[in-house]
C-alpha positions in Angstrom: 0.0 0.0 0.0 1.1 3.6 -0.3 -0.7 5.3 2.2 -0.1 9.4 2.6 0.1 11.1 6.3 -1.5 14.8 5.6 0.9 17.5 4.9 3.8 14.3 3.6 5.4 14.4 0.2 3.7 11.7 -2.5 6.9 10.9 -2.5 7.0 8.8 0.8 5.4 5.8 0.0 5.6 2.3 2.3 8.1 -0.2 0.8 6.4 -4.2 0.5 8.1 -5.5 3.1 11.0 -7.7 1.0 11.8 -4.3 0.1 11.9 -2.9 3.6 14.3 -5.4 5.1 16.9 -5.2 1.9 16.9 -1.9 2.3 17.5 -1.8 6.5 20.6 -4.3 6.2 21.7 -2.3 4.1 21.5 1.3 5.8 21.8 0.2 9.3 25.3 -1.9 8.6 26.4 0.9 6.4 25.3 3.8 8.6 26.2 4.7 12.0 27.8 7.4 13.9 28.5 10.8 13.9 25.3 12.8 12.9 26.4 15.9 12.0 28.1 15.5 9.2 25.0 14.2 7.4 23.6 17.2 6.6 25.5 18.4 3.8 24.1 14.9 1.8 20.8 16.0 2.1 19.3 18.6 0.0 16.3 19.5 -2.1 16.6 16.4 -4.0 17.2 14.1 -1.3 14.4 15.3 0.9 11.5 13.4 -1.1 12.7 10.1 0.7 11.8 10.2 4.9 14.4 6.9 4.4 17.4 8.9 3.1 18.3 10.5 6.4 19.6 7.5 8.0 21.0 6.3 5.0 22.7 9.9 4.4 24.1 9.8 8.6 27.7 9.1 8.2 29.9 6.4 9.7 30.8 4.9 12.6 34.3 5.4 13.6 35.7 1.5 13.9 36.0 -1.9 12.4 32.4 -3.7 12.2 33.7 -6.2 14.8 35.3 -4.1 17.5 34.1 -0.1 16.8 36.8 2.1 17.0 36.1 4.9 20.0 35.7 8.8 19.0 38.8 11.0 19.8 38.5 11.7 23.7 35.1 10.0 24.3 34.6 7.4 26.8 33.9 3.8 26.3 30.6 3.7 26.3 30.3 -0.1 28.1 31.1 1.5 31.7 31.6 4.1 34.0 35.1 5.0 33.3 38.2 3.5 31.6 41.7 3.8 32.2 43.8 3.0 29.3 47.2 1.0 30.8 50.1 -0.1 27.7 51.8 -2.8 27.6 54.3 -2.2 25.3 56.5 0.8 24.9 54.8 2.9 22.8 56.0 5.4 20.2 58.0 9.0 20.0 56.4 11.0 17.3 58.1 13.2 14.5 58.4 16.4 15.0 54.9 17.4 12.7 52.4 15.7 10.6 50.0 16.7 8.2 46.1 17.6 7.9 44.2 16.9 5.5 41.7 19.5 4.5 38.2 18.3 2.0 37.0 21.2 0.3 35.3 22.1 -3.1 32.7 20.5 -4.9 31.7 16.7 -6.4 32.4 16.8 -10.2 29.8 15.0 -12.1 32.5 12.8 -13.4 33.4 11.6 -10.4 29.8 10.1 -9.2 29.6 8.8 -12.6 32.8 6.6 -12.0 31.3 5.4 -9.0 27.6 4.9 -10.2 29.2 2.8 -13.0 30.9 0.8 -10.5 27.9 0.3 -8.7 26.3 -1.3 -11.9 24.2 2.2 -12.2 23.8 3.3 -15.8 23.3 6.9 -17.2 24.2 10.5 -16.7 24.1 11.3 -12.8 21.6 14.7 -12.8 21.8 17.4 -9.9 18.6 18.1 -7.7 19.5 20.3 -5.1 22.5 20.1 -3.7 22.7 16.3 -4.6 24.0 14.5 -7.4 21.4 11.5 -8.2 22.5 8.7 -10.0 19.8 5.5 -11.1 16.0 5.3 -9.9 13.5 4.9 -12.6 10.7 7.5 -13.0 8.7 5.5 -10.7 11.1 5.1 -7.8 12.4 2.0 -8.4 16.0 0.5 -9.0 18.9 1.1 -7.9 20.1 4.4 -6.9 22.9 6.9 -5.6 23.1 9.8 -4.1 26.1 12.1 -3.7 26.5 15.3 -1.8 27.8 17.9 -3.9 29.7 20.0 -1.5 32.9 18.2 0.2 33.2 15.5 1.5 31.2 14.0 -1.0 28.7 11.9 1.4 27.5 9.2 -0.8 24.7 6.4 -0.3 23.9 3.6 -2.7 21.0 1.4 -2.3 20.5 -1.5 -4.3 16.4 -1.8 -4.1 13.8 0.8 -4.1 9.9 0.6 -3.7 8.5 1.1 -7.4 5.1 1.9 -8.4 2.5 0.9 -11.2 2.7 4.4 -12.7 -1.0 5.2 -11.0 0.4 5.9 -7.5 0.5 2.5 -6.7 3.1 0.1 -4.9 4.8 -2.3 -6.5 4.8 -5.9 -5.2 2.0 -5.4 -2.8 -1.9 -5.3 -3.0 -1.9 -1.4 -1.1 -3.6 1.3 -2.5 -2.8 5.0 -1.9 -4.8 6.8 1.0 -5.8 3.6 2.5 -4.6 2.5 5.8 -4.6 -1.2 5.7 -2.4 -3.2 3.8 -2.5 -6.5 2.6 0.3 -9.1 2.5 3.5 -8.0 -0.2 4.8 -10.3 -2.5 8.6 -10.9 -3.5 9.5 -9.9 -6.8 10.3 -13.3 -9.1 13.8 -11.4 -9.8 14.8 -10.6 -6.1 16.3 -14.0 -5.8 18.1 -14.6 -2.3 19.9 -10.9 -2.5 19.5 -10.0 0.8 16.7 -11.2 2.5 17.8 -15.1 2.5 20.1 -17.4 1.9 23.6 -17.4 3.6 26.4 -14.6 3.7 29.2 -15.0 1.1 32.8 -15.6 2.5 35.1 -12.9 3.7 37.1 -13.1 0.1 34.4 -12.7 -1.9 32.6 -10.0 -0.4 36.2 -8.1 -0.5 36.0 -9.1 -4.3 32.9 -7.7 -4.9 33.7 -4.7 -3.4 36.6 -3.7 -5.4 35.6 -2.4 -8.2 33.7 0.1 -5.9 37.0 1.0 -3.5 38.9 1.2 -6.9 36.8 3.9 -8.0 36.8 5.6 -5.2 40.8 5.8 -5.4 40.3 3.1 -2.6 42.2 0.0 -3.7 44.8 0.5 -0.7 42.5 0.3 2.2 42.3 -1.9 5.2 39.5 -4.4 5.1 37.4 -5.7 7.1 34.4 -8.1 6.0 33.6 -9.6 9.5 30.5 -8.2 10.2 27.4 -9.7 8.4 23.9 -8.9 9.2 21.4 -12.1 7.9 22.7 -12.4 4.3 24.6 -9.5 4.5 28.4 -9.1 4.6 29.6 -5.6 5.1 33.2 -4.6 3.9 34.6 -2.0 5.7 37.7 0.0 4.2 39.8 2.4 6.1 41.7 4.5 3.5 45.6 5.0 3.8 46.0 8.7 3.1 49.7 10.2 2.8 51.0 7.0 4.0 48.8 7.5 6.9 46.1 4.9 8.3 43.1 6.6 9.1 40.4 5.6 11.6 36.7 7.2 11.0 37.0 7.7 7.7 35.4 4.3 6.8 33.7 3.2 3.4 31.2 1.0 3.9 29.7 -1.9 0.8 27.4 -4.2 1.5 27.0 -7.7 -0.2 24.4 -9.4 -0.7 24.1 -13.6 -1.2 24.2 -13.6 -4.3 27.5 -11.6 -4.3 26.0 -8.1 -5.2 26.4 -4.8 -3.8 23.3 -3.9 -2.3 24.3 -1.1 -0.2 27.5 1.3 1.0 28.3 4.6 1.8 31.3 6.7 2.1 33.1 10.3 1.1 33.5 10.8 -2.6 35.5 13.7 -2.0 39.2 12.5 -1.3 41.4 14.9 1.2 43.9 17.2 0.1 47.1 17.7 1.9 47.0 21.0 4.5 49.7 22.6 6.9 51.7 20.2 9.1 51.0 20.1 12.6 53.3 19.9 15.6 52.8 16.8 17.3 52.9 14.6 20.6 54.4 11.2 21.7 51.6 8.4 21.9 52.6 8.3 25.8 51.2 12.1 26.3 48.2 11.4 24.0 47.5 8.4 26.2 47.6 10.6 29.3 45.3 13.1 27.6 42.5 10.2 26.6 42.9 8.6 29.9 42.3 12.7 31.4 39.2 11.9 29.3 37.8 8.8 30.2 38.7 7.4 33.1 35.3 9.3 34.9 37.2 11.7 36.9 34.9 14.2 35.9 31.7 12.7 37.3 32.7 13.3 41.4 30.5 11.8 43.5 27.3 13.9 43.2 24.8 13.9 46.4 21.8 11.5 46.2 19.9 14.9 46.9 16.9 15.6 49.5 13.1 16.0 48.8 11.9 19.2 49.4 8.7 20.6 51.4 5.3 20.7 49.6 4.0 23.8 49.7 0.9 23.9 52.5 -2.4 25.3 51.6 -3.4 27.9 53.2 -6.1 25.4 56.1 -3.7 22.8 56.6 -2.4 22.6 60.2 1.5 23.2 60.3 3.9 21.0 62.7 6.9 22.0 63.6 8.4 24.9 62.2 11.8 23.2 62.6 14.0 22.2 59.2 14.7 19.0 58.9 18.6 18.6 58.5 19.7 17.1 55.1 22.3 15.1 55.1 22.7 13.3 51.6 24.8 10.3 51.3 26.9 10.1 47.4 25.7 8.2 44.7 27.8 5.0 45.0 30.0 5.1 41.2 31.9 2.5 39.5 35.6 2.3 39.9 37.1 3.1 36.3 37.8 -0.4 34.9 41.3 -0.8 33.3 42.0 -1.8 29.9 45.0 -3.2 27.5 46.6 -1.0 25.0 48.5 -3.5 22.8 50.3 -0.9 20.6 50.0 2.1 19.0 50.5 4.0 15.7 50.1 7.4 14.2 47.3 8.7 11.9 44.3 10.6 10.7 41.3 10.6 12.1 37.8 13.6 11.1 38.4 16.9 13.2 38.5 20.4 11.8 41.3 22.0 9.8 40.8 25.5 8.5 37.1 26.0 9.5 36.1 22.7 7.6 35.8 18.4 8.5 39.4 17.2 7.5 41.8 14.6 8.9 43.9 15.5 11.5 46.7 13.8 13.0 45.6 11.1 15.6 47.2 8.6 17.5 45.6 5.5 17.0 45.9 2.6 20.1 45.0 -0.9 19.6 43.7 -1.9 22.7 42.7 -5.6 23.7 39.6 -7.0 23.8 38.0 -8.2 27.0 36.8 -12.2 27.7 37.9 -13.1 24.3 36.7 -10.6 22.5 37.7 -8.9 19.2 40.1 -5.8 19.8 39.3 -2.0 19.1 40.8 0.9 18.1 41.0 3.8 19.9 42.0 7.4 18.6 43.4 10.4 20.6 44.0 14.0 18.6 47.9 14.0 18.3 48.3 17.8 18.1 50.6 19.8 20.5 48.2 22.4 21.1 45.7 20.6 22.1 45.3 21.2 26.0 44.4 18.3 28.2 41.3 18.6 29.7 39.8 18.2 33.4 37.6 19.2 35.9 38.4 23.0 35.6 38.3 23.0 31.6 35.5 21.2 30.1 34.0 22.4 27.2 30.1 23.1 26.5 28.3 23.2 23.3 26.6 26.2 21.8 23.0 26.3 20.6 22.9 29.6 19.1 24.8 33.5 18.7 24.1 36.6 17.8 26.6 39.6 16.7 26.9 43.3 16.5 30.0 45.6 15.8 32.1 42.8 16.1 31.0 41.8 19.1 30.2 37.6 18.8 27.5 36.6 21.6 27.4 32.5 22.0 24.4 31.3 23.7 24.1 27.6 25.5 23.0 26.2 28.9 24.7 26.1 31.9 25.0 25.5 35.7 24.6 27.8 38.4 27.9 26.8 39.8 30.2 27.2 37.2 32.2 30.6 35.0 32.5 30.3 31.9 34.5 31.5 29.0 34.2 31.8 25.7 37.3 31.6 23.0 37.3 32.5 18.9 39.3 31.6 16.6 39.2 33.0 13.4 39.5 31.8 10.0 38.8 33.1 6.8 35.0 31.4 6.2 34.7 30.1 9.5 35.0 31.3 13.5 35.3 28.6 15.7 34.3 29.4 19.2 35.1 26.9 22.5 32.9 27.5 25.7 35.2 26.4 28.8 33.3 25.3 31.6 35.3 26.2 35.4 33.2 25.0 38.5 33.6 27.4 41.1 34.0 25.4 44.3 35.1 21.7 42.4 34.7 18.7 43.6 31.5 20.4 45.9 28.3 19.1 44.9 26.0 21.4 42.7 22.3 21.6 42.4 21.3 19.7 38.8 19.6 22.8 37.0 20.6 23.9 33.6 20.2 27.7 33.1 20.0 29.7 29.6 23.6 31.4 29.9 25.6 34.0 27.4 29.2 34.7 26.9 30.8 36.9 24.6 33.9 37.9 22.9 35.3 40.5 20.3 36.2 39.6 17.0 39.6 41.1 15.2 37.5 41.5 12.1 33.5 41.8 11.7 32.0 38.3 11.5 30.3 39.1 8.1 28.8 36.1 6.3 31.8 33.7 8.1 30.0 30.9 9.6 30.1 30.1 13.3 31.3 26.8 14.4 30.8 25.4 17.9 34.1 23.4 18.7 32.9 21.0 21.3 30.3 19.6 18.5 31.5 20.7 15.1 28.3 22.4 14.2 27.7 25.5 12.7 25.4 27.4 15.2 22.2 29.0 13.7 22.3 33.0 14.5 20.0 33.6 17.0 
């Protein structure tokens, strides 16, 4: 059936469900991770899907059988982690480079990939997205691209057609009903996705190939551990500059039958930037472990009810306050971990205003009970500060500006200062909101208050955008 919500696109229409399934093994093992880098694949022509936005979400940041770990962000299977190496780990060079992705998607280039992908035709622009495949009535295969760098692109192997009246294909629905009656597999879907067994390791890497190749790809790290029903998923981490990376992933799914029914990745490849100074791995180490080991959390009170207010012909007691004496939350000691080794790379952070790949240190660390290993990554950079309990960082929602004067609105506590940096670029301000309790290590009430900070800019902000450095986002102006 294809059945219409008031005030949705025609567009939307409900997938049989053969169709359905395909199409979730597909965007869930492909997709994953860090949101907000997915808007820039979504744009006038991708909007007539509600399905594209989680296939247009980018990556996670690790291997499908042990997921790598964000730069600085704690594992998120316990309280706190502390990070102990076995091995003597690494000096680092003196600098490394950055990688900066910037420009726009040639059509030539999605037309390389879309003819890897088995997708034939010119690739047309809607929007801000480069379309490749999908007949006139939905179906087939198809491909977006985001235009702008990096290039987010999405491939999906099946698509819900219609019967050229507004009607499914494969099912008995009809539009503007809200029943639906049982959907039938297609005679040609075969055992793609929704049956049959995975392929092996080798072949899905095979079938794959042609796809890394043309995404200049062909000297990546695989992984094909992870399957999902009849779905293998390939995962490559690029080598850039000589460099591993590690959040940077391309993703292909393969079917049963040895097709690609699925991926996603950045079309756009990086361009060499300025060199950065750089840290040892055993300083890096200390900064993630400054980062993750819960030492932030302290050992908040369990808190105390208040009084109800009396109405006005209740009869009062005692006028005396009851003392309140709250005990602390009982918290997990931080659980110690293995790291195995560790090497220097790229991994997504910000250089000149934009995503790019900055240098990273990137620790193996050993799995637990058995378990497959995962990679963990720590920003390598020199100036980068270590953080604590007197210099957290807090995202912005929002700013406003007059006569150079950059106001950055977000929420806050009661018992903390807070200070507001900028750094300028030429398209781009990034600003970084430190948070400084004022008694630390004292408990403070849990309410989150509307706060402002501001600071003067060496130039007028213009049309520069405004990027919040705790998140990465652009802040919309108040």
């Amino acid at each position: 059936m294809i059945s219409e919500e008031p005030g949705t696109s025609s567009g939307t229409r409900r997938r049989p469900a053969w169709v359905v399934g395909s199409i979730a093994a597909a965007v869930l093992l492909a997709g994953g991770g860090t949101a907000y880098w997915a808007s820039a694949a979504q744009g006038d022509g991708a909007a007539r899907r509600t399905g594209d936005s989680a296939a247009s979400a980018p990556r996670d940041a690790g291997d499908p059988s042990g997921p790598g770990i964000a730069p600085g962000e704690p594992d998120p299977s316990g309280a706190g982690v502390v990070y102990r190496a076995d091995v003597k780990l690494p000096e680092a060079p003196a600098t490394a480079p950055a990688y900066s992705v910037s420009g726009e998607v040639a059509q030539a280039d999605v037309a390389r990939l879309a003819a890897a992908l088995g997708i034939t035709g010119t690739p047309r622009l809607e929007g801000d997205v480069w379309l490749a495949g999908e007949a006139a009535d939905g179906s087939g295969p198809r491909l977006t691209v985001a235009r702008t760098a990096p290039g987010t692109w999405n491939f999906n192997r099946f698509q819900a057609g219609g019967d050229g009246a507004g009607n499914g294909a494969g099912d008995d629905c009809v539009r503007g009903k809200d029943t639906c009656g049982p959907a039938t597999l297609p005679k040609d879907a075969g055992g793609a996705v929704g049956s049959g067994k995975p392929v092996s390791e080798e072949a899905a890497k095979a079938a794959a190939a042609p796809v890394l190749k043309a995404l200049g790809q062909d000297g990546a790290k695989l992984d094909a551990r992870l399957t999902q029903g009849a779905v293998r998923v390939v995962t490559a981490d690029p080598v850039v500059g000589g460099l591993p990376t590690q959040g940077w992933s391309t993703k292909v799914s393969v079917g049963a039958d040895g097709s690609v029914v699925g991926g996603n990745g950045e079309l756009k490849a990086p361009v060499r930037a300025a060199d950065q100074q750089v840290v040892g791995a055993v300083e890096a180490l200390a900064r993630l472990n400054a980062r993750s080991s819960g030492s932030e959390g302290g050992t908040g009170p369990s808190g105390c009810a208040s009084a109800v207010p009396l109405a006005g012909d209740t009869a009062t007691g005692s006028s005396e306050t009851v003392p309140c004496n709250p005990e602390p939350r009982p918290m997990k000691p931080p659980r110690t971990e293995t790291v195995k080794g560790a090497v220097l790379g790229l991994a997504p952070g910000t250089v000149d205003g934009a995503r790019g790949l900055v240098p990273a240190w990137l620790f193996e660390v050993a799995g637990r009970g058995g378990a497959p290993g995962h990679t963990v990554t720590e920003p390598a950079s020199a100036k980068e500060s270590t953080p604590g309990p007197s210099g957290r960082t807090v995202p912005g929602f929002s700013y406003k500006e007059a006569d150079r004067k950059l106001t950055v609105n977000f929420w806050g506590s009661p018992c903390s200062t807070y200070a507001v940096e900028a750094r300028e670029q030429a398209e781009s301000v990034m600003v970084k909101i430190t948070d400084t309790p004022n008694k630390p290590g004292q408990a403070c009430i849990m309410l989150a208050e509307e706060k402002s900070v501001t600071v003067t800019l060496k130039e007028p902000l213009g049309d520069r955008k405004v990027l919040d450095a705790t998140t990465g986002k652009e802040l919309p102006r108040q």
